[in-house]
Phi, psi and omega in degrees: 000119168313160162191147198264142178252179173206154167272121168295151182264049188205299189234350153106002198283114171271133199216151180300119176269319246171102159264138142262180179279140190297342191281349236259155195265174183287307164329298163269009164292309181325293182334270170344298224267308177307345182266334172245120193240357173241107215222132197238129170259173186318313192283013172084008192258135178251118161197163184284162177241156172243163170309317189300004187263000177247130187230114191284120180245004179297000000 
């Protein structure tokens, strides 16, 4: 299962923001990656993300 990581912007912890589905079109990754825009690392840091904040590493 793919998945987009993202860094947190408070201590730099890079973490899964977003698994997709093996099927999902570029169309639904967009979709995905704008409805989840608040996102908490291990250590408890909350911030928003935009799409260019996701980074596919699958």
């Amino acid at each position: 299962m793919p998945m987009l990581m993202i860094k947190c912007k408070t201590c730099g912890e890079v973490f899964a923001g977003v698994y997709l589905p093996e099927e999902s079109s570029s169309e639904a990754k967009q979709t995905l990656v704008q409805s989840s825009k608040s996102h908490t690392c291990s250590r408890g840091h909350e911030n928003e993300y935009s799409e260019s904040d996701f980074m596919d590493w699958s």
